[in-house]
C-alpha positions as CSV (number, residue, x, y, z in Angstrom):
1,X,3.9,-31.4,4.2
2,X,5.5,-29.2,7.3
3,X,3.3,-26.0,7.3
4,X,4.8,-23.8,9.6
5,X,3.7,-19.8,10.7
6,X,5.2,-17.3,12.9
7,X,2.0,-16.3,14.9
8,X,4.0,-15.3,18.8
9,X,0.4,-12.9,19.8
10,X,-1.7,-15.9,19.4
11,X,-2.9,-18.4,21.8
12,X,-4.4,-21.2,19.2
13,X,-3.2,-22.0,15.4
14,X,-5.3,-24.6,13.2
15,X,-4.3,-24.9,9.3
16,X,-7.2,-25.5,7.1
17,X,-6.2,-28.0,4.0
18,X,-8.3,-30.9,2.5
19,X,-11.8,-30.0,3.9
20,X,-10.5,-30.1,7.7
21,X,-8.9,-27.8,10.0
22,X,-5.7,-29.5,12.1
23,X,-4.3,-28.1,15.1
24,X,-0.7,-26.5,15.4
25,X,2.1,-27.1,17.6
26,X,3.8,-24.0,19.5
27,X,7.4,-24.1,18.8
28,X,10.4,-21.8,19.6
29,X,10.0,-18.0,19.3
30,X,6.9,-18.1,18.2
31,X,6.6,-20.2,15.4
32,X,3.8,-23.0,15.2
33,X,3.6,-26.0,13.0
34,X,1.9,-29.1,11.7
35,X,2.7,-32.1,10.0
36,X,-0.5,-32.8,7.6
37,X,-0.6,-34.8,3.7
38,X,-1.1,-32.3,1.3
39,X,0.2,-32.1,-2.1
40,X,1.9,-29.5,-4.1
41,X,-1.1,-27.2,-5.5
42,X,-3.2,-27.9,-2.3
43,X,-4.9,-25.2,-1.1
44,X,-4.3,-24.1,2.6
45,X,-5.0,-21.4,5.0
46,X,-4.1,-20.7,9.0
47,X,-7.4,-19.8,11.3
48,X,-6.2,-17.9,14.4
49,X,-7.8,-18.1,18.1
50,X,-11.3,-19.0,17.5
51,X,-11.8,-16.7,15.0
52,X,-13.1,-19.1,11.7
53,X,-12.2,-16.6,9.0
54,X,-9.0,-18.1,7.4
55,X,-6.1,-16.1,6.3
56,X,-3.4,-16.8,3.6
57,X,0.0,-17.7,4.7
58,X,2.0,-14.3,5.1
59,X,5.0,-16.0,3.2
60,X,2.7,-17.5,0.1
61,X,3.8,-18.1,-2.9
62,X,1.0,-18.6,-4.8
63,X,-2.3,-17.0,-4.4
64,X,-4.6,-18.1,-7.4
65,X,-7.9,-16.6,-5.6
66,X,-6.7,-13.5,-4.4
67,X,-5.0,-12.0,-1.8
68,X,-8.0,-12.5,1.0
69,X,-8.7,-16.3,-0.9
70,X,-6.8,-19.7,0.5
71,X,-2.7,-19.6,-0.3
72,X,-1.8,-22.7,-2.7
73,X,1.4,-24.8,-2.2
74,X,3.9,-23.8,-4.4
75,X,7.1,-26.4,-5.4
76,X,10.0,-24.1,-6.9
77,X,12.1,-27.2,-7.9
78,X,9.1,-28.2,-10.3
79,X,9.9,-25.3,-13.0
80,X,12.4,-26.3,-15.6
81,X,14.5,-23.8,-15.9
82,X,16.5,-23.5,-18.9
83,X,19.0,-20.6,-18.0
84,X,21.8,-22.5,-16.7
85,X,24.4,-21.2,-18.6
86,X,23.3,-17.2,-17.4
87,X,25.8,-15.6,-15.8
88,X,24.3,-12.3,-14.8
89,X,24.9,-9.1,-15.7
90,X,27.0,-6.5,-13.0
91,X,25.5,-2.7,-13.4
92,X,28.3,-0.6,-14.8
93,X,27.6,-0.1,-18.5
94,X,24.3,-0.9,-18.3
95,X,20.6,0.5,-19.9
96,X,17.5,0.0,-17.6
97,X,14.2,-0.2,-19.2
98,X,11.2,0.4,-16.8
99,X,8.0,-1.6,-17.5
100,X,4.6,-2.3,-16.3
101,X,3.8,-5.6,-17.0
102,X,-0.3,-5.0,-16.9
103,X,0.0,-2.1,-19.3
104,X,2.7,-3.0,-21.4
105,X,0.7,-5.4,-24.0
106,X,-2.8,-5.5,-24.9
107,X,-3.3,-8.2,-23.1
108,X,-1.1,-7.6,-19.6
109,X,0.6,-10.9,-19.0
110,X,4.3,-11.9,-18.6
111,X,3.7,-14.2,-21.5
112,X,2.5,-11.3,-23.2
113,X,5.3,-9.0,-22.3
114,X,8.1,-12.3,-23.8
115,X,6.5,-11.0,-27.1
116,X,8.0,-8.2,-26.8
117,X,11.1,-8.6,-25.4
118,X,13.1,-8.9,-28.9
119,X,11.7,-5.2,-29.0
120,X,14.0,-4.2,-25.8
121,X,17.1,-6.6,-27.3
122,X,16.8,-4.4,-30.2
123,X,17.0,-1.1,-28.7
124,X,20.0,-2.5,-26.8
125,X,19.0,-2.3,-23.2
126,X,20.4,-5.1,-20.5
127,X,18.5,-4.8,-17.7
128,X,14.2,-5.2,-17.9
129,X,13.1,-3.7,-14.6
130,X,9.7,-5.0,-13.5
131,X,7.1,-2.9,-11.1
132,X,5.9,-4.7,-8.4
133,X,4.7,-8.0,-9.1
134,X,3.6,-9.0,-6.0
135,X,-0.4,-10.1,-4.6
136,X,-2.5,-6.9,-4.7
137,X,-6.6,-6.6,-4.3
138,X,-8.0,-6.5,-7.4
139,X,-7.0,-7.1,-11.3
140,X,-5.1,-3.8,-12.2
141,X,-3.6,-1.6,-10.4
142,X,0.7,-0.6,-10.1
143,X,1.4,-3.4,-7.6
144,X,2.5,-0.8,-4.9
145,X,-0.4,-1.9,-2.6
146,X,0.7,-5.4,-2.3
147,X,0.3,-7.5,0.7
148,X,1.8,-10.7,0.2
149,X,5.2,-9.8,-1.4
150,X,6.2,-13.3,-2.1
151,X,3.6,-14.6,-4.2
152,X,3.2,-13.3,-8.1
153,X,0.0,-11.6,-9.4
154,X,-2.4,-14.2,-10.8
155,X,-3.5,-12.1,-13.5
156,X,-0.6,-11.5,-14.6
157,X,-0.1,-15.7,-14.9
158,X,1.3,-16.3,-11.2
159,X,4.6,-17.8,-10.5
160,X,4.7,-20.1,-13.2
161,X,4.5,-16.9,-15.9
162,X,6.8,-14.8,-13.9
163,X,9.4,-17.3,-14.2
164,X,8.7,-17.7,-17.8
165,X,9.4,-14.3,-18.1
166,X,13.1,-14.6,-15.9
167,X,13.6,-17.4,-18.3
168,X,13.0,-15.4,-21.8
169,X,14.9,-12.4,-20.6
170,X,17.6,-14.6,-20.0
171,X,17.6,-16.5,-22.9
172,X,18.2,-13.0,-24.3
173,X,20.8,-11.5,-22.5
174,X,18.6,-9.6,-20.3
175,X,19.0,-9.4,-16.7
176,X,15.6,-8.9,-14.6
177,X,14.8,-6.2,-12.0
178,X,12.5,-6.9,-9.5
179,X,10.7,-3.5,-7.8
180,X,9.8,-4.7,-4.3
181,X,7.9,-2.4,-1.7
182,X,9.3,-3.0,2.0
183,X,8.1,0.4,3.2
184,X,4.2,0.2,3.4
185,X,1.6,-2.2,2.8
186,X,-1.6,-2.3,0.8
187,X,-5.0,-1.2,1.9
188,X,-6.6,-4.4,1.5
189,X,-5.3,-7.6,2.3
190,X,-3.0,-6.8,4.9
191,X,-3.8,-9.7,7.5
192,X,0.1,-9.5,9.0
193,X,-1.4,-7.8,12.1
194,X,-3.5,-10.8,12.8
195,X,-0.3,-13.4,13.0
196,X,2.1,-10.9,15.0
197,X,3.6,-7.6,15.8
198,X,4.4,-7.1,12.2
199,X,3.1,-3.0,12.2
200,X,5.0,-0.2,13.7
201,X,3.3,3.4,13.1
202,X,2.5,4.6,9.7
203,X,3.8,6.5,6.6
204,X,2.4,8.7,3.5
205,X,1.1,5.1,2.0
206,X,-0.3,2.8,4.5
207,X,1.4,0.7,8.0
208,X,4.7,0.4,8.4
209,X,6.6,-2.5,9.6
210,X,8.0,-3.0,13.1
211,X,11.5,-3.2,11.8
212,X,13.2,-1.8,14.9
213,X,10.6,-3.0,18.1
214,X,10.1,-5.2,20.4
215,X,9.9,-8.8,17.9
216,X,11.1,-7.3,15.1
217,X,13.7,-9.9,14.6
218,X,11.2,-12.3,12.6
219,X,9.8,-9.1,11.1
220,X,13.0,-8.5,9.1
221,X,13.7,-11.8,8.9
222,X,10.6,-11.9,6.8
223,X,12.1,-8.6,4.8
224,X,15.5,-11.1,3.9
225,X,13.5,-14.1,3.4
226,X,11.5,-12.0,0.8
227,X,14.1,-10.6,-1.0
228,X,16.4,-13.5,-0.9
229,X,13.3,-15.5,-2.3
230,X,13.1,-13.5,-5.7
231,X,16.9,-13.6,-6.3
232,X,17.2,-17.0,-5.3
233,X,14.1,-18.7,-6.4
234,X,13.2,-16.8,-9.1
235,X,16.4,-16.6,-10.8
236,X,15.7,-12.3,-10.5
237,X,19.3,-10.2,-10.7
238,X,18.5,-7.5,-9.0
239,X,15.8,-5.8,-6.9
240,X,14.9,-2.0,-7.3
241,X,13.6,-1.5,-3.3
242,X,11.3,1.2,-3.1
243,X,11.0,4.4,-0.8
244,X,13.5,3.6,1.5
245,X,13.4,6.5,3.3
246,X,9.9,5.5,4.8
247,X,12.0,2.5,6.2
248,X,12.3,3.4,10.1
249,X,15.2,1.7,11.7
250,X,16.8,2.6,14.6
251,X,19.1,-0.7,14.8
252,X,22.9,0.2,14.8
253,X,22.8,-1.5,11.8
254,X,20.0,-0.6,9.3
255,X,17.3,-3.0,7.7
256,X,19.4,-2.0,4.0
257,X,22.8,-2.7,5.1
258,X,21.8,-5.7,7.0
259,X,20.2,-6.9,2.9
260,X,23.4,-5.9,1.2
261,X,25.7,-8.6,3.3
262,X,23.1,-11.4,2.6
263,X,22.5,-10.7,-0.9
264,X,26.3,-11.0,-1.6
265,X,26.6,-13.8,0.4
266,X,24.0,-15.2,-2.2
267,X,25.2,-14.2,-4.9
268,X,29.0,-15.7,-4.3
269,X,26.8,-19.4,-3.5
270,X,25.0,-18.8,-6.7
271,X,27.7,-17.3,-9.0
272,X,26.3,-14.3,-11.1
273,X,25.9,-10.8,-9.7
274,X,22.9,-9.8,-7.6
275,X,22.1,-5.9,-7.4
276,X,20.6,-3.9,-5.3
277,X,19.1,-0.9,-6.2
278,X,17.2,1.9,-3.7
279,X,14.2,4.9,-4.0
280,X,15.7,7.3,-1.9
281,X,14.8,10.7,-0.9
282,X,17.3,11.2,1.1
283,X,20.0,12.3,-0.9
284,X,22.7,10.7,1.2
285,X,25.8,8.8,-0.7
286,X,26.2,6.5,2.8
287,X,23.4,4.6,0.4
288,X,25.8,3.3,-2.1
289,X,28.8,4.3,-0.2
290,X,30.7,0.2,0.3
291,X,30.7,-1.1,3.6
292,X,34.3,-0.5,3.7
293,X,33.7,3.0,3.3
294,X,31.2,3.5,5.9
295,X,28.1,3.1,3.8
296,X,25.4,0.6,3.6
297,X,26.8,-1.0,0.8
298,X,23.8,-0.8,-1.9
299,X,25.0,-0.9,-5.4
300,X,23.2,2.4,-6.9
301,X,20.3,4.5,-6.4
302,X,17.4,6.8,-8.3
303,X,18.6,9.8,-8.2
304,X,15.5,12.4,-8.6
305,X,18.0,15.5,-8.4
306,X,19.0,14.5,-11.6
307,X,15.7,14.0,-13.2
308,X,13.9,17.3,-11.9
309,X,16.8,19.3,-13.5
310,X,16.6,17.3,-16.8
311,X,12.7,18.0,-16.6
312,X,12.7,21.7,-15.6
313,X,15.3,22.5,-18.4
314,X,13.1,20.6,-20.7
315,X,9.8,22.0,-19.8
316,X,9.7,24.7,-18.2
317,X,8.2,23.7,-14.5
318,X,9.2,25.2,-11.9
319,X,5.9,24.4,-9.5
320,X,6.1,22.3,-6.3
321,X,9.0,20.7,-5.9
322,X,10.5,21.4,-9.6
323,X,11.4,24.9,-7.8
324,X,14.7,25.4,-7.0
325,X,15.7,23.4,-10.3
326,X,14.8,26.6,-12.3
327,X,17.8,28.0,-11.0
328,X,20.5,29.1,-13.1
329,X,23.0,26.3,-13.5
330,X,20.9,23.7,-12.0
331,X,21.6,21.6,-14.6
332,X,25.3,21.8,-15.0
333,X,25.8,21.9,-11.2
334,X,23.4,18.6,-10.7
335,X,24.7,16.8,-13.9
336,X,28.5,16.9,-12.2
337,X,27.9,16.3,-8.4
338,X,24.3,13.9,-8.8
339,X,22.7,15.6,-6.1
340,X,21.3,19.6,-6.5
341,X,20.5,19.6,-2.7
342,X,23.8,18.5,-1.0
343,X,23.6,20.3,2.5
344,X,21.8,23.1,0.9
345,X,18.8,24.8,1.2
346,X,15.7,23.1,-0.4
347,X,12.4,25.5,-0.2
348,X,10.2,22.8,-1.2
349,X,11.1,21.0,2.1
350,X,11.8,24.3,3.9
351,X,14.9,23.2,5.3
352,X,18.9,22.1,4.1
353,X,18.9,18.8,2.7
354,X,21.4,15.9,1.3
355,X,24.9,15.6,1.4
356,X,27.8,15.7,-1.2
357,X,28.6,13.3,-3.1
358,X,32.3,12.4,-3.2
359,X,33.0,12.7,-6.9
360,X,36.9,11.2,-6.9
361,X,35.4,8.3,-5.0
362,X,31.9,6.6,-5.8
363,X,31.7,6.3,-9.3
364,X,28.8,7.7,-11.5
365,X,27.2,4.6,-12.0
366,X,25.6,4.0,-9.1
367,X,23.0,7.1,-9.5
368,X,20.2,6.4,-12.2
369,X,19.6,9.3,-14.5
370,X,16.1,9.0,-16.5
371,X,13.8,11.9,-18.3
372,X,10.9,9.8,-17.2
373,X,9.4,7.4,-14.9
374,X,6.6,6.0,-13.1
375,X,6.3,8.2,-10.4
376,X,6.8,11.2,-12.4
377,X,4.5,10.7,-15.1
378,X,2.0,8.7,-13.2
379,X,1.8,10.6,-10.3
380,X,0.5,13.9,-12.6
381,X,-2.7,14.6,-12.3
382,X,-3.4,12.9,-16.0
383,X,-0.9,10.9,-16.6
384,X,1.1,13.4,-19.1
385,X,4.3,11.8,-20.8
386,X,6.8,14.8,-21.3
387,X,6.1,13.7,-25.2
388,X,2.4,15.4,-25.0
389,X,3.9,19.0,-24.3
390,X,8.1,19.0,-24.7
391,X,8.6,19.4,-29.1
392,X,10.9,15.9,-30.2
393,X,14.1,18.1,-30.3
394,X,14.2,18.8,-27.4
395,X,13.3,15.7,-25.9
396,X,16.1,14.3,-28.2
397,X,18.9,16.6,-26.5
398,X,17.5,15.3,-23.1
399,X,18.0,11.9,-24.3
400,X,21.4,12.4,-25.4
401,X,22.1,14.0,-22.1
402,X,21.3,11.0,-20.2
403,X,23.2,8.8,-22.7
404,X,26.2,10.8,-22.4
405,X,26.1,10.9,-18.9
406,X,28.5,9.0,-16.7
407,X,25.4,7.6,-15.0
408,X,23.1,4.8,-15.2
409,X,20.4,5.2,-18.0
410,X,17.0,4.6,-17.4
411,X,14.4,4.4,-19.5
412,X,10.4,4.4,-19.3
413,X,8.6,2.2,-21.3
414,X,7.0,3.8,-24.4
415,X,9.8,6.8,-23.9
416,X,11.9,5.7,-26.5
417,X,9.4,6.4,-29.3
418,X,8.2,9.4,-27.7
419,X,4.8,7.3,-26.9
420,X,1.3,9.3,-26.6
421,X,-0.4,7.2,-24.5
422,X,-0.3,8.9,-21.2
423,X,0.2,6.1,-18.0
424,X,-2.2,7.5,-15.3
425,X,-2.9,6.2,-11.7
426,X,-5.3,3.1,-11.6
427,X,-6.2,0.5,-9.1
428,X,-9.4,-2.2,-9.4
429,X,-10.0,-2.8,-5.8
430,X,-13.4,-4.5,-5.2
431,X,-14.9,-3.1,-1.9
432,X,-17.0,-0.1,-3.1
433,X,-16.0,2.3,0.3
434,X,-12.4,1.4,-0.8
435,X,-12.6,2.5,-4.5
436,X,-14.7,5.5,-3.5
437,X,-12.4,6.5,-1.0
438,X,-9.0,6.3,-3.3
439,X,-10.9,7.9,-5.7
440,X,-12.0,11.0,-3.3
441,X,-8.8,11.0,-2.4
442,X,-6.8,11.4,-5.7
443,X,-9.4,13.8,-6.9
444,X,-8.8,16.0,-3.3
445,X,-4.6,15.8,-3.8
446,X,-5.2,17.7,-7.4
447,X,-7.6,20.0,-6.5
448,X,-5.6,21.9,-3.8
449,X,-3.3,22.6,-6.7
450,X,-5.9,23.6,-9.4
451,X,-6.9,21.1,-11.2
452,X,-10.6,20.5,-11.5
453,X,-12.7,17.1,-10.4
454,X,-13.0,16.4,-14.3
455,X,-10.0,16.8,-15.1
456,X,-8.4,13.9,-13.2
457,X,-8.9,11.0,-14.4
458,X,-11.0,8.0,-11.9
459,X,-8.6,5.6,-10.9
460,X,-11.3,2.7,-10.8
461,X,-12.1,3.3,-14.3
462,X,-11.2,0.5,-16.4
463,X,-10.9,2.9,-19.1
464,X,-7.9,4.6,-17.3
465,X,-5.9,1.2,-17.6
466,X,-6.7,1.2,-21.1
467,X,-5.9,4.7,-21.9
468,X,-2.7,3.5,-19.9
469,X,-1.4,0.9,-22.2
470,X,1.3,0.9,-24.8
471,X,-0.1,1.7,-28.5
472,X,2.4,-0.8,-30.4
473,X,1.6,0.8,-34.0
474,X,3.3,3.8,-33.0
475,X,7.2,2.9,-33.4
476,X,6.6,2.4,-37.2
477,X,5.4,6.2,-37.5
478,X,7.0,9.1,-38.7
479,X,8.0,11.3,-35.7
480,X,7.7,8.2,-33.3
481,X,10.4,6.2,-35.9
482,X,13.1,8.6,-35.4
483,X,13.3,9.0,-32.3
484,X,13.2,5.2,-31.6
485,X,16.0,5.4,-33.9
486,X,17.9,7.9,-32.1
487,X,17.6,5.9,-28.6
488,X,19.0,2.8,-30.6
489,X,21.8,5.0,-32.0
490,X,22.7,6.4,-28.6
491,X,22.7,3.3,-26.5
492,X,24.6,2.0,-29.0
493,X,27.6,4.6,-28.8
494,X,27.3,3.9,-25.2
495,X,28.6,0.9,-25.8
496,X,30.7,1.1,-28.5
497,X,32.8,4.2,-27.2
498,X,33.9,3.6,-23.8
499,X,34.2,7.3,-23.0
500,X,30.4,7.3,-22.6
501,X,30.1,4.6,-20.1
502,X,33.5,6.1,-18.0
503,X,31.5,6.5,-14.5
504,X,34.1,8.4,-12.9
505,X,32.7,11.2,-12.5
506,X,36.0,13.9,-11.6
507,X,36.8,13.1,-15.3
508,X,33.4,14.2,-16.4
509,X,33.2,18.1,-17.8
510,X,29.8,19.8,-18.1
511,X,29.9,23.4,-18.7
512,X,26.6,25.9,-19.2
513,X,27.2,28.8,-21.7
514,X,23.7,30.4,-21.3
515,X,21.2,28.2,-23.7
516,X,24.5,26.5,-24.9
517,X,25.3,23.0,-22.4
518,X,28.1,21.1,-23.4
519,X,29.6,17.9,-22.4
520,X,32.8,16.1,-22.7
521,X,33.4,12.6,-22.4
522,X,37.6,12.4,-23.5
523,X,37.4,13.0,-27.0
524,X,33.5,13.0,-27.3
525,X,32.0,16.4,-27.1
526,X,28.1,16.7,-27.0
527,X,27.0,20.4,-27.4
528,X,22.6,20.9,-26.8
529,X,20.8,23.9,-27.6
530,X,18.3,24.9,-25.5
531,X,17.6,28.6,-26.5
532,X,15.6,30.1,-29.1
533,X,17.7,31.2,-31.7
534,X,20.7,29.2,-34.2
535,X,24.2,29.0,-32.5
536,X,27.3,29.1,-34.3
537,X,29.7,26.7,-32.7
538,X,32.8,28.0,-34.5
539,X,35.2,24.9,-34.2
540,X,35.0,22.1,-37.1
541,X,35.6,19.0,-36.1
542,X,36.3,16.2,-38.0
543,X,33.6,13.4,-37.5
544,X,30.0,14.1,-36.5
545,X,28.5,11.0,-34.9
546,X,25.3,11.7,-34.4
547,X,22.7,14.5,-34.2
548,X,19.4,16.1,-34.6
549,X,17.8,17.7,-36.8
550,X,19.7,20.1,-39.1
551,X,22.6,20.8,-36.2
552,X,25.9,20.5,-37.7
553,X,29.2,20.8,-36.3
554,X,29.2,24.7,-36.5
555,X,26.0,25.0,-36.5
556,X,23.0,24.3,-33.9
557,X,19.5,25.7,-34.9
558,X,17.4,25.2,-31.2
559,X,16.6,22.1,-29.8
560,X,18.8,19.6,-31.4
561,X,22.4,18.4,-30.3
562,X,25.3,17.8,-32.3
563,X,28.2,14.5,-30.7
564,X,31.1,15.0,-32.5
565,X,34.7,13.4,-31.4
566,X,37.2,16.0,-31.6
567,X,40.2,13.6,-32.1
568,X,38.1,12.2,-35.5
């Protein structure tokens, strides 16, 4: 066995396998290595200087005792894979269902979560995107603090069980998305300090990487070898990258555009389609403009703009940075352009922000539209889906906005049964000063904007997980039944009418007529209710395809829609 580490600020490198310690040879750039028997699911570890405390291999692949525990050698060719005849799945006319996999069974494993995957074939989704899976301190948590990004989370069952999981989804017709966090590491764990000039500065989260310094060539080679890892070794289709606007890069060309020519350089060698799919706050389309264009070449992106008008129209917010979305016409104007804040003025950021989105151009479907997801119902101060305060009618317009939209659909899991169980913030780190401090912390954030110490709920409380998870007995009850029956419906007109999966968005029409918002998609009209009183529509049409409540095609009593095709 070759181990080999990239360790350039070091003077000494032993690996510790089998009981001994063996010395390192200094190679090129930086790199050291060593030539020792050890067999596949041999522990090992790399001591540094003369310091004796060994640390896990930065690349690992498999860390069965934790992220500050020994790494363990990990053979990829030994799984049998079984999903040789999957061709991928491109992007356009697809339905993204977010998960969790800790919270999303009883028991939190990826062999729990292939239980339920018949659930998502069902409902007609094709793409299962994952949060982070990689090593993180503790048992439960989001997998946002991670600190060694190549290695699967033991608890969940390791890399063994993840690719079980790539496997099922497969074997189903669902493509995998992998969320993977470049921006920040964790809190705990993070040795890459110790082996080299991995960190560069800081952001909101933790250290940032060194992506544009002085040796920063291995540090984003270790970004490419990351990703490429997931969609090469783990058979993954696309990776969701998050917060890429904490990515400083000064390069002439960026970390992201540097990604998108080698993941479609991999996915020519291995024949399906690979996606790539960013977090950004920066509402620029250079994002998922094509190389050819000028851009970066990234195949889509969250779009937020998209969800805070949704939310504001559907609850009411208009606090923090929901502000400017109470405006009237925020929703028609966002639904047809993608971004609200397009060189405009933004008063939650106190300054103009974003850019235009060329509409005749870049096609709809690179923008994600959702009413819900992690951040936004995680990151509340407890956890609230929109389910606990927004009536089912009007949750069911907002879901057939997003279905009738010429963008992406994405959908939280839980959301499509309108699902009680709130998903709060929660992490399980070990070291007492650490939990206390998070905990301080999260209880501080809400406080400054009202909410009381009780009131938010302690992330170290194993209780919050369980609060957290999915109540599988709900889908069967009445309330919770129709509207899982109403997301089935509506995915599948998406794709049984190709006018609702027509990204081009220049041939989209949205139109506000005070509570009134109606949408055309060729022959396909949706008309929503928002107001508080009945609205007489006036124009029969000749096939109603699908609606809520007692809405008619003349009539709409508030919150419920009516889809009707006008050519019927």
């Amino acid at each position: 066995m070759t181990f080999r580490v990239w360790a350039p600020a070091v003077s000494r490198v032993r690996v510790r396998t089998g009981g001994a310690d063996h010395e390192m040879t200094a190679g090129g750039g930086g790199w050291w290595f060593s030539d020792v028997p050890a067999p596949p699911g041999a522990d090992y570890a790399f001591v540094l200087d003369d310091d004796e405390k060994a640390l896990p291999d930065p690349r690992s692949s498999w860390q069965p005792q934790g992220v500050h525990g020994p790494s363990r050698i990990y053979d990829h060719s030994a799984f049998d894979w079984t999903d040789g005849s999957w061709t991928g799945r491109a992007l356009p006319g697809g339905v993204i269902y977010e998960l969790h996999v800790g919270t999303f069974t009883p028991e939190g494993t990826f062999d729990a979560a292939i239980g339920r995957l018949d659930h998502l074939v069902d409902l007609g989704v094709t793409f299962v995107e994952v949060l982070p899976v990689n090593s993180f301190d503790g048992t439960d948590g989001w997998g946002y603090d991670g600190v060694l990004w190549g290695a699967a989370h033991e608890p969940y069952g390791g890399p063994d069980g993840f690719k079980r999981f790539v496997d099922a989804c497969h074997a189903r017709g669902l493509a995998v998305v992998l969320d993977v966090v470049y921006n920040h590491l964790g809190p705990s764990g993070a040795y890459l300090d110790r082996f080299g000039p991995y960190f560069a500065g800081s952001n909101d989260w933790g250290p940032g990487l060194n992506l544009d310094g002085e040796g920063s060539d291995e540090v984003r080679r270790y970004v490419l070898d990351n990703a490429l890892g997931w969609l090469r070794d783990f058979h993954v289709d696309a990776l969701r990258l998050d917060a890429v606007h904490a990515l400083s890069d000064r390069r002439a060309t960026h970390l992201l555009e540097e990604l998108a020519v080698e993941v479609e350089a991999l996915s020519a060698a291995v024949r399906r389609p690979l996606t790539l799919i960013a977090e950004s706050d920066l509402n620029d389309p250079r994002l998922v403009t094509a190389r050819e264009g000028g851009g970066y070449g990234l195949h889509a992106q969250w779009c937020d703009d998209l969800h805070h008008a949704l939310h504001v129209t559907l609850s009411g917010e208009t606090s923090g940075y929901y502000a400017d979305f109470g405006a009237l016409g925020a929703l028609e104007r966002t639904l047809r352009q993608a971004f609200f804040h397009a060189g405009t003025w933004s008063s939650f950021r106190e300054r103009t922000h974003g850019r235009p989105v060329d509409t005749r151009t870049v096609p709809g479907h690179r923008f994600l539209i959702y009413l819900q997801n992690h951040d936004q119902i995680g990151n509340r101060a407890t956890g609230d889906r929109l389910s606990a305060s927004v009536p089912l009618g009007r949750l069911a317009c907002g879901a057939a906005i997003v279905f009738c939209s010429p963008y992406t659909p994405m959908v939280f899991m839980g959301e499509e049964w309108a699902a009680r169980t709130p998903w709060q913030f929660f992490a399980s780190f070990p070291d007492p000063e650490l939990a206390e401090a998070v905990r301080t912390g999260r209880r501080r954030e809400f406080a400054r904007h009202g909410w009381g110490e009780a009131e938010v709920p302690d992330p170290m409380d194993p209780a919050t997980v369980e609060r957290s998870r999915l109540d599988w007995s709900e889908p069967g009850k009445e309330g919770h039944r129709e509207v899982l029956d109403l997301y089935r419906s509506l995915i599948a007109l998406r794709r049984s009418r190709p006018e609702l999966a027509d990204p081009w968005l220049d041939r989209f029409e949205v139109r506000a007529d005070g509570p009134l918002l109606t949408v055309d998609r060729g022959a396909l009209r949706l008309v929503c209710n928002f107001g508080p009183e009945a609205a007489d529509l006036g124009e029969p049409a000749s096939q109603v395809l699908l609606s809520w409540g007692d809405a008619t095609a003349t009539h709409l009593p508030p919150d419920t829609f009516v889809l009707i095709d006008t050519l019927g």
